[in-house]
PyMOL Python script that loads the backbone (N, CA, C, O; Angstrom):
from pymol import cmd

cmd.read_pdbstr("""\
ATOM      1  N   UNK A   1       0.811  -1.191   0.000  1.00  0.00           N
ATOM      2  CA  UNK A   1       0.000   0.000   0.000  1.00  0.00           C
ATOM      3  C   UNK A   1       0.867   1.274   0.000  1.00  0.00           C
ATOM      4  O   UNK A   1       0.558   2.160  -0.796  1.00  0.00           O
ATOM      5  N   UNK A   2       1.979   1.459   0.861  1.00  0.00           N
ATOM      6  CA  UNK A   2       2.769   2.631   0.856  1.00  0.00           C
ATOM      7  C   UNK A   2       3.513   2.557  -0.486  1.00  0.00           C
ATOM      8  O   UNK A   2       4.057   3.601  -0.845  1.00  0.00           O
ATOM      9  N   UNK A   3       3.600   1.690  -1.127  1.00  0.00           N
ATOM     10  CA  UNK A   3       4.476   1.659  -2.185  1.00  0.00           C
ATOM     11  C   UNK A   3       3.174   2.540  -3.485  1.00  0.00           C
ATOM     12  O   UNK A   3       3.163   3.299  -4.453  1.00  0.00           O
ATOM     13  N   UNK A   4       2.496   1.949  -2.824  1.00  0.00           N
ATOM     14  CA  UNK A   4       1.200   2.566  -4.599  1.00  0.00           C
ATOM     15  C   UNK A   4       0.896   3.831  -3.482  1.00  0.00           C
ATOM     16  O   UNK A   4       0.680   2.954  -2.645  1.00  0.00           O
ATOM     17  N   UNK A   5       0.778   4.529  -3.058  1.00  0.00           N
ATOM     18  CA  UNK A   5       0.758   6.101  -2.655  1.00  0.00           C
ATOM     19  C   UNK A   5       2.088   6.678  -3.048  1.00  0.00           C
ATOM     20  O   UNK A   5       2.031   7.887  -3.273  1.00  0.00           O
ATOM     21  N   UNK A   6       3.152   6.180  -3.176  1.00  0.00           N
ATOM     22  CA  UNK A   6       4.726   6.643  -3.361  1.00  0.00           C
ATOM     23  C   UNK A   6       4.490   7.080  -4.749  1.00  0.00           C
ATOM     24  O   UNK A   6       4.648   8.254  -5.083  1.00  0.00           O
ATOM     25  N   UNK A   7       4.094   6.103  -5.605  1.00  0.00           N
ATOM     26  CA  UNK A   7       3.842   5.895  -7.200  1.00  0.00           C
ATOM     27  C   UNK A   7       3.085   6.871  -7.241  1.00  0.00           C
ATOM     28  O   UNK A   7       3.448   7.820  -7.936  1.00  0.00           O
ATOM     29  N   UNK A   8       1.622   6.967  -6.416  1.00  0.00           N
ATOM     30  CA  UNK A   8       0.506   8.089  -6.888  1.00  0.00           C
ATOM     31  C   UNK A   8       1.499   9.570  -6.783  1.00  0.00           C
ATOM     32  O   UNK A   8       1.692  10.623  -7.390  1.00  0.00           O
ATOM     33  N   UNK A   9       1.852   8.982  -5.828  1.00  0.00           N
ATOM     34  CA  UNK A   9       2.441  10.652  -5.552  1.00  0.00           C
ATOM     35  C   UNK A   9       3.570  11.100  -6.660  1.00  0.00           C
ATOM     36  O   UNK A   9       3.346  11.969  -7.503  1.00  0.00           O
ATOM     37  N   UNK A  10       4.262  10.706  -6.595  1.00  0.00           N
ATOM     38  CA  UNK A  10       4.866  10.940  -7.448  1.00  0.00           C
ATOM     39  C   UNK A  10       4.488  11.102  -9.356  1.00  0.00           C
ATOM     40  O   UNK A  10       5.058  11.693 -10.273  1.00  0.00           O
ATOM     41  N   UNK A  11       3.244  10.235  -9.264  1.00  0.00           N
ATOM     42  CA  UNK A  11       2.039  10.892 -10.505  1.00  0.00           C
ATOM     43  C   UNK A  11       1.943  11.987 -10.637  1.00  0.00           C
ATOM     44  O   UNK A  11       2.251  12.682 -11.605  1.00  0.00           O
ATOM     45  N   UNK A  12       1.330  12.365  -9.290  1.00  0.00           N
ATOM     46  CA  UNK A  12       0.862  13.546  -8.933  1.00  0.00           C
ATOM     47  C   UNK A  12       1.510  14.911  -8.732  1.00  0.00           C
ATOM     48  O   UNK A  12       0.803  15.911  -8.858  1.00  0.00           O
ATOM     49  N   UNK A  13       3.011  15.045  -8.380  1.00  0.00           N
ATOM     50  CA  UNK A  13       3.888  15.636  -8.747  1.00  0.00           C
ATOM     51  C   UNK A  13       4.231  16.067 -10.271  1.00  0.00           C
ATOM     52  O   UNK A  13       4.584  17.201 -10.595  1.00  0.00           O
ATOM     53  N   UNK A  14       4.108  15.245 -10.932  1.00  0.00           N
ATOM     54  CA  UNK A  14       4.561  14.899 -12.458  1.00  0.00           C
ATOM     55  C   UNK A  14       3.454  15.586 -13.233  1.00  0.00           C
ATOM     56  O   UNK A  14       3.766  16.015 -14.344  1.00  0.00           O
ATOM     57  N   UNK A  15       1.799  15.812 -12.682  1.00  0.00           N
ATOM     58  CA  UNK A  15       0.945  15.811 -13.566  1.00  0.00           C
ATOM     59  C   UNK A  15       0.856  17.544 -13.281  1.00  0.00           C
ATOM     60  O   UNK A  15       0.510  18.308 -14.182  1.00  0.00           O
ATOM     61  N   UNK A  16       1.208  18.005 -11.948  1.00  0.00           N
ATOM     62  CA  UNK A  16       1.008  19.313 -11.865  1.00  0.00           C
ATOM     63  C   UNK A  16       2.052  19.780 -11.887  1.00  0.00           C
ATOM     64  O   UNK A  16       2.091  20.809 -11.212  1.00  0.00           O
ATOM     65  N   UNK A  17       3.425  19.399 -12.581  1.00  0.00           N
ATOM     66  CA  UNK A  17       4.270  20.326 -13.450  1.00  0.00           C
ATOM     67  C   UNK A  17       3.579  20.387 -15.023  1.00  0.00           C
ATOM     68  O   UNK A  17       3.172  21.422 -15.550  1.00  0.00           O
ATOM     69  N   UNK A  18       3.556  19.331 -15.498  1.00  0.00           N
ATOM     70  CA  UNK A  18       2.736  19.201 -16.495  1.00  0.00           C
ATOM     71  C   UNK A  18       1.843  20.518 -16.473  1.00  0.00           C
ATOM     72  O   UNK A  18       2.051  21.505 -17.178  1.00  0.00           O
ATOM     73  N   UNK A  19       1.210  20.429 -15.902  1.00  0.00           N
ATOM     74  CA  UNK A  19      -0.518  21.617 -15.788  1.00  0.00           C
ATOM     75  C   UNK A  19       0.358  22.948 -15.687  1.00  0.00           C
ATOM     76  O   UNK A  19       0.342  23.860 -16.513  1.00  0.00           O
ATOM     77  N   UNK A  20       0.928  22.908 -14.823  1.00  0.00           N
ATOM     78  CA  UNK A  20       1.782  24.902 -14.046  1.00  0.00           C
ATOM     79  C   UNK A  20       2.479  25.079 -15.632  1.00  0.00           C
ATOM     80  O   UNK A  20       2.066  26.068 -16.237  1.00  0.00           O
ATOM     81  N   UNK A  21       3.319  24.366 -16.235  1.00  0.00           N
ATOM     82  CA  UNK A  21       4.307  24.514 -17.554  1.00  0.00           C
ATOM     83  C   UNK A  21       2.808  25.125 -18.412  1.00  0.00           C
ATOM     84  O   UNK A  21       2.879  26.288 -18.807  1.00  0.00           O
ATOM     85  N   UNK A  22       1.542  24.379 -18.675  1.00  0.00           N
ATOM     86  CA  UNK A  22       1.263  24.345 -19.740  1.00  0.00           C
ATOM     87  C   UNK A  22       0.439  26.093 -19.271  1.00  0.00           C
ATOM     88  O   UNK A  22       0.452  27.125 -19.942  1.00  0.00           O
ATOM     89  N   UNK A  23      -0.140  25.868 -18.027  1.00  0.00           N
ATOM     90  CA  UNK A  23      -0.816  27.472 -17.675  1.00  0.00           C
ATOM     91  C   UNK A  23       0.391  28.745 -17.988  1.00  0.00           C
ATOM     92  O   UNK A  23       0.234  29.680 -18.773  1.00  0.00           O
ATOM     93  N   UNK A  24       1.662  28.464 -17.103  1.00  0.00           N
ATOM     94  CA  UNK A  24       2.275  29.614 -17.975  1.00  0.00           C
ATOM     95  C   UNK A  24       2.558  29.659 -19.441  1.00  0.00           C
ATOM     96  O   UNK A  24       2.703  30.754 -19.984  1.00  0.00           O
ATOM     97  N   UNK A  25       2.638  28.666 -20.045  1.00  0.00           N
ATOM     98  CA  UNK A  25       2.356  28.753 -22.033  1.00  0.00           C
ATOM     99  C   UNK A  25       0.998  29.548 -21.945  1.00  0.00           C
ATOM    100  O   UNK A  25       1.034  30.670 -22.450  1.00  0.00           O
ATOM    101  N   UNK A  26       0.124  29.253 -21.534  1.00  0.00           N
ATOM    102  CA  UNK A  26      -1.414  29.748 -22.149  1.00  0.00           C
ATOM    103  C   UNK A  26      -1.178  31.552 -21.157  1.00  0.00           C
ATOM    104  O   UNK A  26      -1.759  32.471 -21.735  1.00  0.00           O
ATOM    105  N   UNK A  27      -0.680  31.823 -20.295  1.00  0.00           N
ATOM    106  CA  UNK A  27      -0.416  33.050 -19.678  1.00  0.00           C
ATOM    107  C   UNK A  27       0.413  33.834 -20.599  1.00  0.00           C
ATOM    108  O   UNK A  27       0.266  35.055 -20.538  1.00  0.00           O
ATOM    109  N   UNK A  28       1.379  33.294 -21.565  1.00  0.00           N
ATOM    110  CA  UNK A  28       2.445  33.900 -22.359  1.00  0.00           C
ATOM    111  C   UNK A  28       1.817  34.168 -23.470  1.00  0.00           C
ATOM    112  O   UNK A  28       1.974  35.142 -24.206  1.00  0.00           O
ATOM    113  N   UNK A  29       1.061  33.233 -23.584  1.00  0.00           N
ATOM    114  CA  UNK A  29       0.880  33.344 -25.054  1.00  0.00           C
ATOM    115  C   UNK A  29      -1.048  34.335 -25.539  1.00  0.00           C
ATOM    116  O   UNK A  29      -1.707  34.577 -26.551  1.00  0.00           O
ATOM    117  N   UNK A  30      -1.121  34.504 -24.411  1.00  0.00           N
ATOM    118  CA  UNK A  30      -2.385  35.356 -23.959  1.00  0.00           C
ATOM    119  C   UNK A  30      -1.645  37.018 -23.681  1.00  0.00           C
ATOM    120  O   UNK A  30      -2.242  37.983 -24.159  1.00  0.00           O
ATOM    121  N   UNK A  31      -0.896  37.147 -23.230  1.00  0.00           N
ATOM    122  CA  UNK A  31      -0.214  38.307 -23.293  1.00  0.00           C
ATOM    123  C   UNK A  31       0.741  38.641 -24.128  1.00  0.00           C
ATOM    124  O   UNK A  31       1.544  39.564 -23.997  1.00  0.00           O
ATOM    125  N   UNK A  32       0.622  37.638 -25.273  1.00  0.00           N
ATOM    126  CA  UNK A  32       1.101  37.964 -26.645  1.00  0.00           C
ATOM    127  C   UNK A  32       0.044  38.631 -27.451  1.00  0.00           C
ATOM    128  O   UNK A  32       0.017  39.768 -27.921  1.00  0.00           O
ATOM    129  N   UNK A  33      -0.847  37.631 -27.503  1.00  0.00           N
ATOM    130  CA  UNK A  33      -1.897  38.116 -28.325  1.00  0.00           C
ATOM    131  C   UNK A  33      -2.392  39.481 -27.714  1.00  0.00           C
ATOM    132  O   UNK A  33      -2.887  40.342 -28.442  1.00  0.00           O
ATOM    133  N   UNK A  34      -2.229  39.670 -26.226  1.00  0.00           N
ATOM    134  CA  UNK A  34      -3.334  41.537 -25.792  1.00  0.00           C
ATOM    135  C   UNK A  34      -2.293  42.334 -26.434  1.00  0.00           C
ATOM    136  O   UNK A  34      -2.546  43.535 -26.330  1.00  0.00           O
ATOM    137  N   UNK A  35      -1.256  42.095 -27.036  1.00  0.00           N
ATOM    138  CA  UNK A  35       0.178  42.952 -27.683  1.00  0.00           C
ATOM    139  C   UNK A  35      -0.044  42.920 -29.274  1.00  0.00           C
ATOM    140  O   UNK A  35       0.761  43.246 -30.145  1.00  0.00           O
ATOM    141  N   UNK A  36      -1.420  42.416 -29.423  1.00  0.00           N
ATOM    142  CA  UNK A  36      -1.672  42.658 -30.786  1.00  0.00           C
ATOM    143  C   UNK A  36      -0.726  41.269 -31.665  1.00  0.00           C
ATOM    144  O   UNK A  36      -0.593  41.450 -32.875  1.00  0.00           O
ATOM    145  N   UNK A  37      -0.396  40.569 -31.350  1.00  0.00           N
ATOM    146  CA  UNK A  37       0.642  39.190 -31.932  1.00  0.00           C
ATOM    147  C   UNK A  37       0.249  38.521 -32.438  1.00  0.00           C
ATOM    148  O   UNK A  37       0.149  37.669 -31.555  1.00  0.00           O
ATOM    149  N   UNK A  38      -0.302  37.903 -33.624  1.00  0.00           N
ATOM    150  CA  UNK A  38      -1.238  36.847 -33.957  1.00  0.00           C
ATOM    151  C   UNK A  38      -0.556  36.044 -33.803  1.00  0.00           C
ATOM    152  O   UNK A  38       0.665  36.194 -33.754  1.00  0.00           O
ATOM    153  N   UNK A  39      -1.482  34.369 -33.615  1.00  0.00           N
ATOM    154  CA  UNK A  39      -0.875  33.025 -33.406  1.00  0.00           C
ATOM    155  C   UNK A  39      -0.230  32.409 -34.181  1.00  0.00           C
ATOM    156  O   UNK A  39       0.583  31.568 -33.798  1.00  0.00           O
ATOM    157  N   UNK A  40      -0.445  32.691 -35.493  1.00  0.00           N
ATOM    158  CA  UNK A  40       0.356  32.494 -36.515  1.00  0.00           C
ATOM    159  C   UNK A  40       1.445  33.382 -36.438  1.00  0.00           C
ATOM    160  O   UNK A  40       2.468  32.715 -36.592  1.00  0.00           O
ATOM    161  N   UNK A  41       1.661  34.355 -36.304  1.00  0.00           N
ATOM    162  CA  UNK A  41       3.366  35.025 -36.191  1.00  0.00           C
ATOM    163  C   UNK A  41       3.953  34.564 -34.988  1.00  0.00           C
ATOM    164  O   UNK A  41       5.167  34.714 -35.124  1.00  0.00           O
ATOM    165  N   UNK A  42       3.691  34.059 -33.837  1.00  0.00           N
ATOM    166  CA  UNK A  42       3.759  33.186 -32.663  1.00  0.00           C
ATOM    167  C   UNK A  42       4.655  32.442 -33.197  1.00  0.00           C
ATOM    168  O   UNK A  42       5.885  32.449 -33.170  1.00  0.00           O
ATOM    169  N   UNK A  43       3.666  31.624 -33.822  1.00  0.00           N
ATOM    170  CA  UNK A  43       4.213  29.820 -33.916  1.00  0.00           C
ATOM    171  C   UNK A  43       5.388  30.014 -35.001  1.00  0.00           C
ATOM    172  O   UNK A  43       6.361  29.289 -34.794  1.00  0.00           O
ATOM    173  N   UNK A  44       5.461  30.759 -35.983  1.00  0.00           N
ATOM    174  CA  UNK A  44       6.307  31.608 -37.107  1.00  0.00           C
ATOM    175  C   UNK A  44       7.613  31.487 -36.401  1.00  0.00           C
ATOM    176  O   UNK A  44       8.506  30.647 -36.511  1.00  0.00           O
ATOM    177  N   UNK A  45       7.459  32.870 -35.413  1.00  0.00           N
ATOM    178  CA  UNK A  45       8.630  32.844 -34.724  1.00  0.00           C
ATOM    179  C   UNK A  45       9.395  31.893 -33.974  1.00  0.00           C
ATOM    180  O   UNK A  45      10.624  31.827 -33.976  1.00  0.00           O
ATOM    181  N   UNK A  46       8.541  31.094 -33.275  1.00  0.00           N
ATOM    182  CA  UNK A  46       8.934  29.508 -32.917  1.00  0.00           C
ATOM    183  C   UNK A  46       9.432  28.906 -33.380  1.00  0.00           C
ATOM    184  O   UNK A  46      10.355  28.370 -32.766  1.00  0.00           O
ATOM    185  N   UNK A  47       9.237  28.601 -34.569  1.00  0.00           N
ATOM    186  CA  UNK A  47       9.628  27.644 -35.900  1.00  0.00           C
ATOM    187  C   UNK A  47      11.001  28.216 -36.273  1.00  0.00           C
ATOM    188  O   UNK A  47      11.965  27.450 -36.277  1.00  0.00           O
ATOM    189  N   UNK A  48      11.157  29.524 -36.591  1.00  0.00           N
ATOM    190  CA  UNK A  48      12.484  30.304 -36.671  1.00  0.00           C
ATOM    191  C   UNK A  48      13.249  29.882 -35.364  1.00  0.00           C
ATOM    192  O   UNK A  48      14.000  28.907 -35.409  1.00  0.00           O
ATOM    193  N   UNK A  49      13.111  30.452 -34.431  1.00  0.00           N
ATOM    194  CA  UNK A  49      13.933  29.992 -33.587  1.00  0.00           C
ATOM    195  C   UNK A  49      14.370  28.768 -33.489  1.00  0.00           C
ATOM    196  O   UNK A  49      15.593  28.648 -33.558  1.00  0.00           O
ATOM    197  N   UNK A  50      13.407  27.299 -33.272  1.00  0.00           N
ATOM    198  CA  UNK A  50      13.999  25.968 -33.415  1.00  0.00           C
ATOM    199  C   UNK A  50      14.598  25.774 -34.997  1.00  0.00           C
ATOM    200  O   UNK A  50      15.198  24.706 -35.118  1.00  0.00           O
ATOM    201  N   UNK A  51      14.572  26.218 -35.660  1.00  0.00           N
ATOM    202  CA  UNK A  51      15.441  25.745 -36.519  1.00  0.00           C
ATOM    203  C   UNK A  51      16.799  26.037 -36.827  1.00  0.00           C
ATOM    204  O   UNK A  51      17.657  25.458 -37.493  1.00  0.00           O
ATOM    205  N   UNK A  52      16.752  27.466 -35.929  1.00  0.00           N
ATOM    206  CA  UNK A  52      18.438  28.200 -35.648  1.00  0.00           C
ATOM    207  C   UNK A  52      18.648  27.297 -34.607  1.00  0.00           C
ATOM    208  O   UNK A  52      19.853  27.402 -34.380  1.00  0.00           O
ATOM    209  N   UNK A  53      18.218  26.534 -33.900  1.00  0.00           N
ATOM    210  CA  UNK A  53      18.970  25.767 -33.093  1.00  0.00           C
ATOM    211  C   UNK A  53      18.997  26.566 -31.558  1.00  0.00           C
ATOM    212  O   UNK A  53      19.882  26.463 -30.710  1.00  0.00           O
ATOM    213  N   UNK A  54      17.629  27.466 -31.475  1.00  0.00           N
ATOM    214  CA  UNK A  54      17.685  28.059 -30.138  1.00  0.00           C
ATOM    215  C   UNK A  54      16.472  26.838 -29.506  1.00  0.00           C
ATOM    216  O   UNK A  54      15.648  26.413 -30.314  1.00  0.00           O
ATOM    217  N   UNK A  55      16.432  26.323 -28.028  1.00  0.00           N
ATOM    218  CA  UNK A  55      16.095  25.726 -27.048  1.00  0.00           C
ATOM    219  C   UNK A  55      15.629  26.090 -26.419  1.00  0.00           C
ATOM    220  O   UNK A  55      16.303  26.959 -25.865  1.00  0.00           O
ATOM    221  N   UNK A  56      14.407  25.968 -25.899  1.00  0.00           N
ATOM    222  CA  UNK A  56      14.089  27.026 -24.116  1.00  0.00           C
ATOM    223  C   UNK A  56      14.031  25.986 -23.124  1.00  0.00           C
ATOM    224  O   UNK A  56      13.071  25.233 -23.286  1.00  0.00           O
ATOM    225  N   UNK A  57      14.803  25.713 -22.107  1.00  0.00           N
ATOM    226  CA  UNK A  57      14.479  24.761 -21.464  1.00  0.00           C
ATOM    227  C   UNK A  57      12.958  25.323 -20.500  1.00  0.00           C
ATOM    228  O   UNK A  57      12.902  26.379 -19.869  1.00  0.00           O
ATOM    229  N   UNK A  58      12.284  24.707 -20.571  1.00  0.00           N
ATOM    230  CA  UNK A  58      10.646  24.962 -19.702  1.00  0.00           C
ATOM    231  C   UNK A  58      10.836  25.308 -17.913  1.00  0.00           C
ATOM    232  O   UNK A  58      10.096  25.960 -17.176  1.00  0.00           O
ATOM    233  N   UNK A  59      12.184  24.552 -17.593  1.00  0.00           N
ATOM    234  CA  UNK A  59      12.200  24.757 -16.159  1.00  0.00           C
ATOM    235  C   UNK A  59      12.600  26.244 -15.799  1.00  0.00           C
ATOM    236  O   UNK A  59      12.177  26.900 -14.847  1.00  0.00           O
ATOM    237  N   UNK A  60      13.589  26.666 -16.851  1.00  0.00           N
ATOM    238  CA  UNK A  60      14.430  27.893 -16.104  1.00  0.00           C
ATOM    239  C   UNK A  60      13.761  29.224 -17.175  1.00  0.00           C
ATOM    240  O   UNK A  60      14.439  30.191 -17.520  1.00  0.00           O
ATOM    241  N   UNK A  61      12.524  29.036 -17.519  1.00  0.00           N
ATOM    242  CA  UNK A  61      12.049  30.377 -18.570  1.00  0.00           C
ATOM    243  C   UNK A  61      11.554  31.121 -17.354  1.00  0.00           C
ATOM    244  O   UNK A  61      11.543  30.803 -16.165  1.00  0.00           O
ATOM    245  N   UNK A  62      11.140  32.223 -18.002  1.00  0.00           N
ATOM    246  CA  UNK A  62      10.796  33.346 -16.766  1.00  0.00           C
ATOM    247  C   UNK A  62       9.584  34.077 -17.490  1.00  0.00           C
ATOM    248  O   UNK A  62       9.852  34.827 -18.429  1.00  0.00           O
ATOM    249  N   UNK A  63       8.130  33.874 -17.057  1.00  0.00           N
ATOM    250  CA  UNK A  63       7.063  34.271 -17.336  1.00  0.00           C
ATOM    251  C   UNK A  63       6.977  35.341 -17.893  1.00  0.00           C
ATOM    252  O   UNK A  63       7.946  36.038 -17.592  1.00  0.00           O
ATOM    253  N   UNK A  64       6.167  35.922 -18.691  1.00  0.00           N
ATOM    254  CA  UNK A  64       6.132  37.150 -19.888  1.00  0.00           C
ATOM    255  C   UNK A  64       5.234  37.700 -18.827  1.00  0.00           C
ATOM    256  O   UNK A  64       4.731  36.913 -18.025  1.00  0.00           O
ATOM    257  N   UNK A  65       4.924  39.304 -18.730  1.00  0.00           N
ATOM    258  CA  UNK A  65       4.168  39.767 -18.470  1.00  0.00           C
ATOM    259  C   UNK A  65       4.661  40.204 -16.888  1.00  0.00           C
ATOM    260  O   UNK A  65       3.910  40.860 -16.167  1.00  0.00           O
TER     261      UNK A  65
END
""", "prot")
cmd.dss("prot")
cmd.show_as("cartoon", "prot")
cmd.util.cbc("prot")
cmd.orient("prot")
C-alpha cells in the first residue's frame, strides 16, 4: 500500500508540473496576443527559432508579463 501512494504521488507531482508549464504557455501566449501578436506570427517565430537551433528549457524560462 505505501508503495502505490509513493507511485501516486509521485504521478501527482509529475501531472502538476505538467498543468503549471502548460498554464504559464497559455499566460504567455495570452499576453502575446493583448500585444496585438497573432498566433500564426507566434508559432512563425517559434519555428524560426527551433530551426536556428535556439532551445528554451521549460524549467528555467521566466514568465512574460
Amino acid at each position: 500500500m505505501k508503495r502505490e501512494i509513493s507511485r501516486l504521488s509521485q504521478q501527482l507531482i509529475m501531472v502538476d508540473g505538467i498543468y503549471t508549464n502548460r498554464n504559464k504557455a497559455m499566460r504567455a501566449m495570452l499576453n502575446l496576443e493583448s500585444r496585438r501578436i497573432s498566433e500564426d506570427r507566434i508559432l512563425y517565430l517559434n519555428d524560426l527559432l527551433e530551426k536556428n537551433g535556439y532551445n528554451v528549457d521549460m524549467k528555467s524560462t521566466v514568465a512574460l508579463g
